[in-house]
PDB file of N, CA, C and O in Angstrom:
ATOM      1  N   UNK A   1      -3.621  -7.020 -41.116  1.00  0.00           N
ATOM      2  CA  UNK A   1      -2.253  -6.618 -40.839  1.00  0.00           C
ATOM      3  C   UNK A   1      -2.175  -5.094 -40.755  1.00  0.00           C
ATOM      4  O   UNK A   1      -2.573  -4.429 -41.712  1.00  0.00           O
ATOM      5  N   UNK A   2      -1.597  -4.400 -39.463  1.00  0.00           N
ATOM      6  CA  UNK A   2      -1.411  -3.137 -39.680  1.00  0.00           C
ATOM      7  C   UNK A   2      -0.523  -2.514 -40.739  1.00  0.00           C
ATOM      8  O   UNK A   2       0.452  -2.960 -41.343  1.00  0.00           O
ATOM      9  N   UNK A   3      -1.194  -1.276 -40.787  1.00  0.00           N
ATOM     10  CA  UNK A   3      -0.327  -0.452 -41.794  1.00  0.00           C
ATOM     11  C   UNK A   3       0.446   0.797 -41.449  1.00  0.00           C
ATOM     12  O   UNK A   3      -0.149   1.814 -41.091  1.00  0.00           O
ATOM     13  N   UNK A   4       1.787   0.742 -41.550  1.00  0.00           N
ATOM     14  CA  UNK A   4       2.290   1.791 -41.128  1.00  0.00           C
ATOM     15  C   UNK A   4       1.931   3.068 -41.577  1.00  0.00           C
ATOM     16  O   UNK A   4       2.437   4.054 -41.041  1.00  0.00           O
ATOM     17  N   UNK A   5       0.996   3.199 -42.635  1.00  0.00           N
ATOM     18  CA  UNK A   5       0.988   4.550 -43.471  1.00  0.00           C
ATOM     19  C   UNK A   5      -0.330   4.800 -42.918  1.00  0.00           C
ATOM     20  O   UNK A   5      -0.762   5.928 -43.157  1.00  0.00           O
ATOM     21  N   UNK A   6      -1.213   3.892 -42.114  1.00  0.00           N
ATOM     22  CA  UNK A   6      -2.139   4.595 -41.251  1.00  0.00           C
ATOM     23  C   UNK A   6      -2.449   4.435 -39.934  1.00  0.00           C
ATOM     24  O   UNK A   6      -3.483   4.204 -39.307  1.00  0.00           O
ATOM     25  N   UNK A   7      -0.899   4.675 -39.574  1.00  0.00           N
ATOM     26  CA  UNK A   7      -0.415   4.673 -38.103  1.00  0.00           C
ATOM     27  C   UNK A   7      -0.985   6.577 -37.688  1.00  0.00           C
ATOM     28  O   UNK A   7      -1.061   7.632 -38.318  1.00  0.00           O
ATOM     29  N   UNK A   8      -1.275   6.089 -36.229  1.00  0.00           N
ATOM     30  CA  UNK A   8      -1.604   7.058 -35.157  1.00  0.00           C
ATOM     31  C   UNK A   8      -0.789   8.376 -35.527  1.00  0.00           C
ATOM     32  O   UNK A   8       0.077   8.205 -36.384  1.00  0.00           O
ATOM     33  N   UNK A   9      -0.944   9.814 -34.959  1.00  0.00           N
ATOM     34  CA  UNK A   9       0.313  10.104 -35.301  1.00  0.00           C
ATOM     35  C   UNK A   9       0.843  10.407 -33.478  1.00  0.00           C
ATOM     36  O   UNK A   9       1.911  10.966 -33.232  1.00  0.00           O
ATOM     37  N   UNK A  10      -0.007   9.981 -32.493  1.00  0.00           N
ATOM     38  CA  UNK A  10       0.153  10.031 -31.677  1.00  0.00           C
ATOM     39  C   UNK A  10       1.617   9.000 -30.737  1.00  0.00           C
ATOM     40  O   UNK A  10       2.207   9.181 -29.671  1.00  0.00           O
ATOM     41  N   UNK A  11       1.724   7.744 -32.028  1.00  0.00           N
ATOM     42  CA  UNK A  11       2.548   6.454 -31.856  1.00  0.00           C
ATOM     43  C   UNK A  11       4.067   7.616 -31.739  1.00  0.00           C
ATOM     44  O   UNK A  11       4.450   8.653 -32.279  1.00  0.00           O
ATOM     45  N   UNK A  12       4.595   6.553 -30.577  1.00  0.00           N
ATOM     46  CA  UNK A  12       5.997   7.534 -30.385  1.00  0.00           C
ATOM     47  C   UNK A  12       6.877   6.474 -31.761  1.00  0.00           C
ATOM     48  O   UNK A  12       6.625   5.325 -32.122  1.00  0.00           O
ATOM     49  N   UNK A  13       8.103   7.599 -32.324  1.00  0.00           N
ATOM     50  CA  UNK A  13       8.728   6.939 -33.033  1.00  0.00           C
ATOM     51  C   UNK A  13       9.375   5.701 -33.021  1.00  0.00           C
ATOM     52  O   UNK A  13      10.300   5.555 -32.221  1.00  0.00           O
ATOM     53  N   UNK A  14       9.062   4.793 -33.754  1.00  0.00           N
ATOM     54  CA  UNK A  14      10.130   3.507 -33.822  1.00  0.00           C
ATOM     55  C   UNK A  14       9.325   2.448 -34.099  1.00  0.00           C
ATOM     56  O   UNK A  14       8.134   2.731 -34.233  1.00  0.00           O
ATOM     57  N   UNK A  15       9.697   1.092 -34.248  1.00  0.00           N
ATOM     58  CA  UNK A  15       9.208   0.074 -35.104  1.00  0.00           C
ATOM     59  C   UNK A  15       8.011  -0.747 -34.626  1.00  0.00           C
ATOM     60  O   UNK A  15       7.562  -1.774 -35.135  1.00  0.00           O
ATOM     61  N   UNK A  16       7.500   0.046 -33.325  1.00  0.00           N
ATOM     62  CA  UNK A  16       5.897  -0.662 -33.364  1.00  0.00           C
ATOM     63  C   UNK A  16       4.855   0.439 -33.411  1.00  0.00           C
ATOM     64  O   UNK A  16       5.311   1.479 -32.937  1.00  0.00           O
ATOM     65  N   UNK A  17       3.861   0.524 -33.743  1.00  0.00           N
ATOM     66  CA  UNK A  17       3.005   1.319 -33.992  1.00  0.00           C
ATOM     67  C   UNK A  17       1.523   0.787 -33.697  1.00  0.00           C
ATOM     68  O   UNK A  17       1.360  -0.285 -33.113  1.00  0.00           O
ATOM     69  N   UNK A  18       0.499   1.543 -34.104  1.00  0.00           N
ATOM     70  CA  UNK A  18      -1.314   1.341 -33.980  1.00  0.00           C
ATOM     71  C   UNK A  18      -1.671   2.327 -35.114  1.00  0.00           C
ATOM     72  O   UNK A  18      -1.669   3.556 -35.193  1.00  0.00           O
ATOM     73  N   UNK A  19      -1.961   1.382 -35.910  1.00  0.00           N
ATOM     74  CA  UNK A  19      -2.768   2.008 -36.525  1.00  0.00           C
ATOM     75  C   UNK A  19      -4.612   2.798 -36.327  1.00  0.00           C
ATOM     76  O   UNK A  19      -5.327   3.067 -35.362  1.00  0.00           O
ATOM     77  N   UNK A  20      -4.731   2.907 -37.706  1.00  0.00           N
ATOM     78  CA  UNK A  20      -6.336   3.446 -37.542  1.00  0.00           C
ATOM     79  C   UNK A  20      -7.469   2.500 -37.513  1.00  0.00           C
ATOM     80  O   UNK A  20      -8.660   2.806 -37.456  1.00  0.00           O
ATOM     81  N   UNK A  21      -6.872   1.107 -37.568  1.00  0.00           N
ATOM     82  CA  UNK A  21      -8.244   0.145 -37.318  1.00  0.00           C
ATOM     83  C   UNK A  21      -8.495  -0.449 -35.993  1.00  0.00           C
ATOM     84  O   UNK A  21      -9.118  -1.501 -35.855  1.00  0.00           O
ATOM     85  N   UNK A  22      -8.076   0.135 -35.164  1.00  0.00           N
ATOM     86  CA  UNK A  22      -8.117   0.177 -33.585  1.00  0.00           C
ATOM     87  C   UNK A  22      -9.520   0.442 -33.294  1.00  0.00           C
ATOM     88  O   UNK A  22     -10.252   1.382 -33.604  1.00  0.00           O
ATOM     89  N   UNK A  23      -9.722  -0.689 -32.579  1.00  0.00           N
ATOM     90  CA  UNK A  23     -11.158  -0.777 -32.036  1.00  0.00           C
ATOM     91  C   UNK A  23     -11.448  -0.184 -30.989  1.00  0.00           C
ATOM     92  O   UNK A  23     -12.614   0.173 -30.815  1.00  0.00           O
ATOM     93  N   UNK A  24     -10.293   0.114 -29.866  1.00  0.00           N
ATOM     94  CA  UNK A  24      -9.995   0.285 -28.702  1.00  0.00           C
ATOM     95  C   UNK A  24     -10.660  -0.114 -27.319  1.00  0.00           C
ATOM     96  O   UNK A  24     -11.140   0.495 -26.363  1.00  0.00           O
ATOM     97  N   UNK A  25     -10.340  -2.173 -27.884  1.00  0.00           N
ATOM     98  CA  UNK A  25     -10.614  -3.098 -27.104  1.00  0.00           C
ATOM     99  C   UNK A  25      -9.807  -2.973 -25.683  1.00  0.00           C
ATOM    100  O   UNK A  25     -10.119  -3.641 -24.697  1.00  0.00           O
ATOM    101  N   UNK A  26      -8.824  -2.113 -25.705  1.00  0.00           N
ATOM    102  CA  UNK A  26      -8.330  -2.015 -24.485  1.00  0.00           C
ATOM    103  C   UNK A  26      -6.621  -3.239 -24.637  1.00  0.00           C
ATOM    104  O   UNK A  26      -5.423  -2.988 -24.514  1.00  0.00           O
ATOM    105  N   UNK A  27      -7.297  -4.358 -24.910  1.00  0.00           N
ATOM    106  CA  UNK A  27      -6.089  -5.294 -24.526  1.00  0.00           C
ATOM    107  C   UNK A  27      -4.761  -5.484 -24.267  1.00  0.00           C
ATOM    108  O   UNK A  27      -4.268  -6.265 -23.453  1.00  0.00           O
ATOM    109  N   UNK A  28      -3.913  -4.314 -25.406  1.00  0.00           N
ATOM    110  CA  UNK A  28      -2.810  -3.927 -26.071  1.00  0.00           C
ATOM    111  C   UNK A  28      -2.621  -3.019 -24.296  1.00  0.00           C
ATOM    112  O   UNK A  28      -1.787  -3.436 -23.492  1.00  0.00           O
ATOM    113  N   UNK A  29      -3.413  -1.965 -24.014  1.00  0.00           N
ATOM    114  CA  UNK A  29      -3.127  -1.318 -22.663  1.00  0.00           C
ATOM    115  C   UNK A  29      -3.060  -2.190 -21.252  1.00  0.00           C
ATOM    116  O   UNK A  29      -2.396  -1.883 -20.262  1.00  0.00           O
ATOM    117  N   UNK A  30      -4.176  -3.708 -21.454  1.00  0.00           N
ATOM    118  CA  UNK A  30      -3.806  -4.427 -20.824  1.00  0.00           C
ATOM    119  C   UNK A  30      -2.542  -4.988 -20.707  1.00  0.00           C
ATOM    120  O   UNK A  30      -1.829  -4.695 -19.748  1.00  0.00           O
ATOM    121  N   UNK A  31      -2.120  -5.886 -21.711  1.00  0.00           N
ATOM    122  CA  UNK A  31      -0.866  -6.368 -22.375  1.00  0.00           C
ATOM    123  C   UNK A  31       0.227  -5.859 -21.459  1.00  0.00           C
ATOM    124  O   UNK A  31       0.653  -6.302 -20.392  1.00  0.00           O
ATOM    125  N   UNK A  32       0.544  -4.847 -22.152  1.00  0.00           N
ATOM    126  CA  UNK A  32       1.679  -4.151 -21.733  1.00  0.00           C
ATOM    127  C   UNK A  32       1.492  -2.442 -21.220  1.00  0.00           C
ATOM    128  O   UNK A  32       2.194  -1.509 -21.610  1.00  0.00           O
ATOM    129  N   UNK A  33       0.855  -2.401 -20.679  1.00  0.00           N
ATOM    130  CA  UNK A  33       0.680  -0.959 -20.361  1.00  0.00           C
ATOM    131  C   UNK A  33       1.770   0.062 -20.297  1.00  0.00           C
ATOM    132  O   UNK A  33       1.378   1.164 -20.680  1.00  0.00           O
ATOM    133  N   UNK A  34       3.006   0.024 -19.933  1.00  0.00           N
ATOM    134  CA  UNK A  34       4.354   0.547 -20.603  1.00  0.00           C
ATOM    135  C   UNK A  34       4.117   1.192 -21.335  1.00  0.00           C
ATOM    136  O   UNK A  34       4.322   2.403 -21.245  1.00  0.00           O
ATOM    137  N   UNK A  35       3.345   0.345 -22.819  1.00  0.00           N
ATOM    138  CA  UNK A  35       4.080   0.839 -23.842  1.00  0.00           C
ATOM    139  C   UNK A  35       2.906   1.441 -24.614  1.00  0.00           C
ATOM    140  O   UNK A  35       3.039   2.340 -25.445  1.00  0.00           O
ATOM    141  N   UNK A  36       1.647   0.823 -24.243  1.00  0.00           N
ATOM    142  CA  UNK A  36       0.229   0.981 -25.075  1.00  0.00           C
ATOM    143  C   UNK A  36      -0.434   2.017 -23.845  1.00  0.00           C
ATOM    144  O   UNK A  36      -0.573   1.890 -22.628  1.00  0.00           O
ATOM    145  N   UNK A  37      -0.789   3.188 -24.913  1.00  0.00           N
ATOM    146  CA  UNK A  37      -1.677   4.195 -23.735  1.00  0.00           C
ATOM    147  C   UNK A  37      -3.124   4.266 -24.809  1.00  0.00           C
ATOM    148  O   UNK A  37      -3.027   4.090 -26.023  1.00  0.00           O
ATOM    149  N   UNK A  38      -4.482   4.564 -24.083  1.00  0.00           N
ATOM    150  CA  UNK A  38      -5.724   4.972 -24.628  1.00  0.00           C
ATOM    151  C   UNK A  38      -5.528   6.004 -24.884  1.00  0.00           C
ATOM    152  O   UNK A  38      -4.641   6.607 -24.278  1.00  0.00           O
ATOM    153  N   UNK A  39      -6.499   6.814 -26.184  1.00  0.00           N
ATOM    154  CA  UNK A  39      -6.904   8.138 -26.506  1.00  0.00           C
ATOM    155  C   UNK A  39      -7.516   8.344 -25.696  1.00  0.00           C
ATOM    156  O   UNK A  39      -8.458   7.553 -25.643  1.00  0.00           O
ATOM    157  N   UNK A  40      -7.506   9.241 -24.737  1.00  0.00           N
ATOM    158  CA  UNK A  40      -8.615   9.277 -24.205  1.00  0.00           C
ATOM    159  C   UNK A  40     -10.190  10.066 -24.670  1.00  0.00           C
ATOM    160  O   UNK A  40     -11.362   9.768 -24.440  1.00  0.00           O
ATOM    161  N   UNK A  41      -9.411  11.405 -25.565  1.00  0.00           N
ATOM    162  CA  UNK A  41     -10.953  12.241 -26.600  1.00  0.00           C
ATOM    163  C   UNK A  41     -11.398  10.702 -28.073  1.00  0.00           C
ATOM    164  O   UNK A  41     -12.525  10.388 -28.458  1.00  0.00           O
ATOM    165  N   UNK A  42     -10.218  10.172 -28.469  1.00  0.00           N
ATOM    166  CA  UNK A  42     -10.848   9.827 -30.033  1.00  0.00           C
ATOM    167  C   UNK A  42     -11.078   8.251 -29.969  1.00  0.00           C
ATOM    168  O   UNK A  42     -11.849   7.666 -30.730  1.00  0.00           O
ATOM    169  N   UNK A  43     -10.190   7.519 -28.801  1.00  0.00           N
ATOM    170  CA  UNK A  43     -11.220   6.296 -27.964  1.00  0.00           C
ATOM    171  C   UNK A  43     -10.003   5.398 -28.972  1.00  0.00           C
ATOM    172  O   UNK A  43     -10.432   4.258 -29.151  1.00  0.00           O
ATOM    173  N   UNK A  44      -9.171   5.526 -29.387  1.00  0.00           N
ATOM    174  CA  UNK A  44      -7.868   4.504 -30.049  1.00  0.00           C
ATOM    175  C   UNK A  44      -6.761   4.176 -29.204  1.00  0.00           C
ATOM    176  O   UNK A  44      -6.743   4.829 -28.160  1.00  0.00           O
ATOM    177  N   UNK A  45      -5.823   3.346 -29.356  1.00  0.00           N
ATOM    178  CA  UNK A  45      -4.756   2.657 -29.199  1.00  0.00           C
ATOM    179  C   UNK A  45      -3.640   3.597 -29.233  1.00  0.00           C
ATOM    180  O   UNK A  45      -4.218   4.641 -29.535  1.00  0.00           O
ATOM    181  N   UNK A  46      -2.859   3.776 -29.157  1.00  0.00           N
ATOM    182  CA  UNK A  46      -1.357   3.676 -29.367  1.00  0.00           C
ATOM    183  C   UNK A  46      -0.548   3.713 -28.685  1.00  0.00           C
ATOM    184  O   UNK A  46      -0.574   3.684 -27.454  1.00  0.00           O
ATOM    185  N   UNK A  47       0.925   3.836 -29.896  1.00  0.00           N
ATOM    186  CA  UNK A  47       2.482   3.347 -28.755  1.00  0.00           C
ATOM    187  C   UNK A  47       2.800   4.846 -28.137  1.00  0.00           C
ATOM    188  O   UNK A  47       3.070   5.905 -28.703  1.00  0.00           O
ATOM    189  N   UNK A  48       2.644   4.467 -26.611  1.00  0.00           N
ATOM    190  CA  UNK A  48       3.313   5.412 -25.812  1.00  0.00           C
ATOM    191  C   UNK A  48       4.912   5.718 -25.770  1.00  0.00           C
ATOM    192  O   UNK A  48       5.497   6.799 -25.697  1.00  0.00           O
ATOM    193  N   UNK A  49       5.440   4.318 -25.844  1.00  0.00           N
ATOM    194  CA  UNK A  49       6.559   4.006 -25.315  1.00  0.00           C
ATOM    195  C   UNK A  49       6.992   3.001 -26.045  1.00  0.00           C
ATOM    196  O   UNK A  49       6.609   1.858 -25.794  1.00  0.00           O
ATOM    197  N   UNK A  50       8.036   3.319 -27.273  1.00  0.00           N
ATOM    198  CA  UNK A  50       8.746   1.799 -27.702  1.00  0.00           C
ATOM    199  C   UNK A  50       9.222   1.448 -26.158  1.00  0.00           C
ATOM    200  O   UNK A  50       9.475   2.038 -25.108  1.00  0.00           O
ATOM    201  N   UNK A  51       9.166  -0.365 -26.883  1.00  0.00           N
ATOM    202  CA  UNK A  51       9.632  -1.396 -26.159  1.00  0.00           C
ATOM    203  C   UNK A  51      11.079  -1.003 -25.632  1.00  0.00           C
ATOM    204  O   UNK A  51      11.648  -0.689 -26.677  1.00  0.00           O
ATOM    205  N   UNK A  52      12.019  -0.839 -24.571  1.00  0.00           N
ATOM    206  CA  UNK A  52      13.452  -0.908 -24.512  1.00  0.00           C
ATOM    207  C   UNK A  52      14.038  -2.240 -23.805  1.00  0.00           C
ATOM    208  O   UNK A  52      15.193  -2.631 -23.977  1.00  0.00           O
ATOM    209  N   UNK A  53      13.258  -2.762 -23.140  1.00  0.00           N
ATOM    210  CA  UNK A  53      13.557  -3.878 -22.328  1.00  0.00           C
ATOM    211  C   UNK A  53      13.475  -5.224 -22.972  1.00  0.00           C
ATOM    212  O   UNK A  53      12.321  -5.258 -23.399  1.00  0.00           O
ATOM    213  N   UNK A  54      14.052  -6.341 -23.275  1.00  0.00           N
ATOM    214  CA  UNK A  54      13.779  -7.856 -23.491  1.00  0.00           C
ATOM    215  C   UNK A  54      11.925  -8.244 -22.865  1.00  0.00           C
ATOM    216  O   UNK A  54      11.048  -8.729 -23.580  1.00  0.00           O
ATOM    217  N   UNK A  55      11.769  -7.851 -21.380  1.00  0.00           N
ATOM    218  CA  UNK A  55      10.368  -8.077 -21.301  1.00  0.00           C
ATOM    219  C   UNK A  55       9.184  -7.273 -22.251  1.00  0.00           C
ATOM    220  O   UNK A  55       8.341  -7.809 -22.971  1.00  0.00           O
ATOM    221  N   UNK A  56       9.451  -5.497 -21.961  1.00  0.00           N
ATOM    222  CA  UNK A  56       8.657  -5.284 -22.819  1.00  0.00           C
ATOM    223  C   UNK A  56       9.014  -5.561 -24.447  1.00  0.00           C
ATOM    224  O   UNK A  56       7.934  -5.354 -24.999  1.00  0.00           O
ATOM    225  N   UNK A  57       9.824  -5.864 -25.306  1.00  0.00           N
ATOM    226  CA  UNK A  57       9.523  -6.234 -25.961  1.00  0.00           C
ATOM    227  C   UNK A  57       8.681  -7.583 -26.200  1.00  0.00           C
ATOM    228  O   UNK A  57       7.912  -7.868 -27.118  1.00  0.00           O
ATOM    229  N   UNK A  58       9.079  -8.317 -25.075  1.00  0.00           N
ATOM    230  CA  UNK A  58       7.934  -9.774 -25.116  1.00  0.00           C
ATOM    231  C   UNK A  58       6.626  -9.467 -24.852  1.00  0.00           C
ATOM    232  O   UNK A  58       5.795 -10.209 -25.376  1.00  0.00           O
ATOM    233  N   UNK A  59       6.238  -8.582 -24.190  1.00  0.00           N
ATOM    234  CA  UNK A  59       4.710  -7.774 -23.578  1.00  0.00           C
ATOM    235  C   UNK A  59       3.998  -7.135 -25.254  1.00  0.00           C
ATOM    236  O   UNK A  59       2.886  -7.471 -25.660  1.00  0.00           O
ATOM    237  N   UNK A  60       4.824  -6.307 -25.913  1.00  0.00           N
ATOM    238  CA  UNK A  60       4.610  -5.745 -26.959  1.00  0.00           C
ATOM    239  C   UNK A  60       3.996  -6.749 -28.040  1.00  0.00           C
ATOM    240  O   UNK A  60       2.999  -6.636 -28.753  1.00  0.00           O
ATOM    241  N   UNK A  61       4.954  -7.785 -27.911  1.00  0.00           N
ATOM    242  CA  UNK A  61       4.734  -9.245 -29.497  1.00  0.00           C
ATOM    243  C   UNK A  61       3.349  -9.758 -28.990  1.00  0.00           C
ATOM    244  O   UNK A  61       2.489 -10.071 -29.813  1.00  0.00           O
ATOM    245  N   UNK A  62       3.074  -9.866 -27.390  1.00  0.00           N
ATOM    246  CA  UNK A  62       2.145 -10.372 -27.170  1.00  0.00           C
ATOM    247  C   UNK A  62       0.730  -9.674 -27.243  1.00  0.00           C
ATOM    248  O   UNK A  62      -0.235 -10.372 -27.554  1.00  0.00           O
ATOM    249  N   UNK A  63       0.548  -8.256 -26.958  1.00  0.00           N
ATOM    250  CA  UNK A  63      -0.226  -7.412 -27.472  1.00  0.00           C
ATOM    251  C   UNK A  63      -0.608  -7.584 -29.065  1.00  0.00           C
ATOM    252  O   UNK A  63      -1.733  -7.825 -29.503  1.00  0.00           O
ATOM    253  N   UNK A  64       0.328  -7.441 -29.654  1.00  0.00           N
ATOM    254  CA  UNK A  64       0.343  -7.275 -31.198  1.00  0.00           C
ATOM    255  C   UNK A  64      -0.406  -8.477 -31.390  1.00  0.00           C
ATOM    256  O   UNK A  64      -1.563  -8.402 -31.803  1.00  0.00           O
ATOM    257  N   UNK A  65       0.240  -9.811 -31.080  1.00  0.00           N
ATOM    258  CA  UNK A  65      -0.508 -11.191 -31.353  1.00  0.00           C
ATOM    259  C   UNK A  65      -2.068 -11.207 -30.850  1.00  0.00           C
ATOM    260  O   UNK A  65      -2.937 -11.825 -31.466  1.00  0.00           O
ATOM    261  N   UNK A  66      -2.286 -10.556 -29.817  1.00  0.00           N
ATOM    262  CA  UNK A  66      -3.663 -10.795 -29.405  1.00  0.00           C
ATOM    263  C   UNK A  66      -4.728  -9.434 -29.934  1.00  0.00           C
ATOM    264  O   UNK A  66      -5.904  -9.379 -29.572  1.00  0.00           O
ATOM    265  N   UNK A  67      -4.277  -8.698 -30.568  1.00  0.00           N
ATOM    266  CA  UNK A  67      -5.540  -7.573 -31.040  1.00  0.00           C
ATOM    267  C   UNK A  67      -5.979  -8.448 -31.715  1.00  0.00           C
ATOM    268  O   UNK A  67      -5.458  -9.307 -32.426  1.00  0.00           O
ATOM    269  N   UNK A  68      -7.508  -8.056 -31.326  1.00  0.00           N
ATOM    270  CA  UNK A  68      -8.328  -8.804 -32.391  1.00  0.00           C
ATOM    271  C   UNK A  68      -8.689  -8.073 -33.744  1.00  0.00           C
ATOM    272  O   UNK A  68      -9.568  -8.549 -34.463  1.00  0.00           O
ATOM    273  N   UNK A  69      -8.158  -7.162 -34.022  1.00  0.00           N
ATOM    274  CA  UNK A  69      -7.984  -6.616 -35.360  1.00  0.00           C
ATOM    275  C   UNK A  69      -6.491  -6.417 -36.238  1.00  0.00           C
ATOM    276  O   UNK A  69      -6.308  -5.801 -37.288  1.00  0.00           O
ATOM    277  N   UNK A  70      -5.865  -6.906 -35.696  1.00  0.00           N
ATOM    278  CA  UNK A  70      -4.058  -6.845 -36.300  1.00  0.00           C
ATOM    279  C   UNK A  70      -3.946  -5.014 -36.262  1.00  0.00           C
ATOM    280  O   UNK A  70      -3.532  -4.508 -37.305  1.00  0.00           O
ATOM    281  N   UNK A  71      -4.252  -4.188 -35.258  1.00  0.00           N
ATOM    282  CA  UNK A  71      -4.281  -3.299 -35.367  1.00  0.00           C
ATOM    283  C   UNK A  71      -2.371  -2.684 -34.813  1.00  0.00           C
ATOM    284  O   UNK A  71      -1.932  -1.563 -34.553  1.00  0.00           O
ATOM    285  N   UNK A  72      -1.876  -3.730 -34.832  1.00  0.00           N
ATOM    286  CA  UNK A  72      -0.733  -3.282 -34.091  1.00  0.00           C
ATOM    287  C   UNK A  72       0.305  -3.851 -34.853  1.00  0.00           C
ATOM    288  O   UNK A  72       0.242  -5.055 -35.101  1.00  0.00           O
ATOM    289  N   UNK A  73       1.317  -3.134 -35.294  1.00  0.00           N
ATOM    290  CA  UNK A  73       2.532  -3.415 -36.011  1.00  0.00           C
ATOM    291  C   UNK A  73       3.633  -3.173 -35.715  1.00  0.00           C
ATOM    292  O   UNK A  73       3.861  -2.157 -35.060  1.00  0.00           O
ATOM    293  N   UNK A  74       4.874  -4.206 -36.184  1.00  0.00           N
ATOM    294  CA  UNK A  74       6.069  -3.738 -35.874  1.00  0.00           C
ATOM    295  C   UNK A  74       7.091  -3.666 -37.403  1.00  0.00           C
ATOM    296  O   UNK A  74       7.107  -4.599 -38.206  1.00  0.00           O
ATOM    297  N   UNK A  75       7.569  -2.905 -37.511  1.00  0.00           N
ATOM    298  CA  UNK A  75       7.972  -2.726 -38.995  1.00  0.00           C
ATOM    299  C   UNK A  75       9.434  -2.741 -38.968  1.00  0.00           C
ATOM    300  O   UNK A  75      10.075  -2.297 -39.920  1.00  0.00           O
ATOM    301  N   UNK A  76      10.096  -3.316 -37.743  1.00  0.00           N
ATOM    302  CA  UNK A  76      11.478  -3.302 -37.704  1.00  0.00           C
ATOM    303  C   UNK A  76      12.436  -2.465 -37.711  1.00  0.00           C
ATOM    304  O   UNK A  76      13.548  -2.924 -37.974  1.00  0.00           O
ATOM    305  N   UNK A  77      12.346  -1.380 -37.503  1.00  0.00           N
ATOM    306  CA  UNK A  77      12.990  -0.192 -37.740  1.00  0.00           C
ATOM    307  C   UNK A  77      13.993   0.393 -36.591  1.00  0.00           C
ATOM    308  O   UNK A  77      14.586   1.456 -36.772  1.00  0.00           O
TER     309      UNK A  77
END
């Protein structure tokens, strides 16, 4: 399960995030590309772009559900 307290600090503000156990399988940028951008120097995950839309938020849940490390969280906020 991700942890917000070792979230990216690159993640834009608001209730989904990537943490630091990002493998940077890519998928999450597959997923939803919107919202998930690559590091490109340190090779991690994170949120470019909270969700604003009904789709991307469905793109986002589905990212989150498919990391294969729970590297992606939403903390409700």
């Amino acid at each position: 399960m991700a942890e917000k307290s070792q979230s990216w600090k690159e993640n834009k503000p608001g209730k989904m995030f990537v943490d630091q156990s990002c493998i940077a399988c890519d998928a999450c940028v597959l997923t939803a590309p919107k919202n998930f951008s690559m590091h490109e120097e340190d090779g991690h995950a994170f949120v470019s772009r909270q969700p604003e839309t009904p789709e991307e938020e469905a793109l986002c849940k589905e990212a989150m559900e498919g990391c294969p490390v729970e590297a992606i969280g939403n903390d409700g906020e």
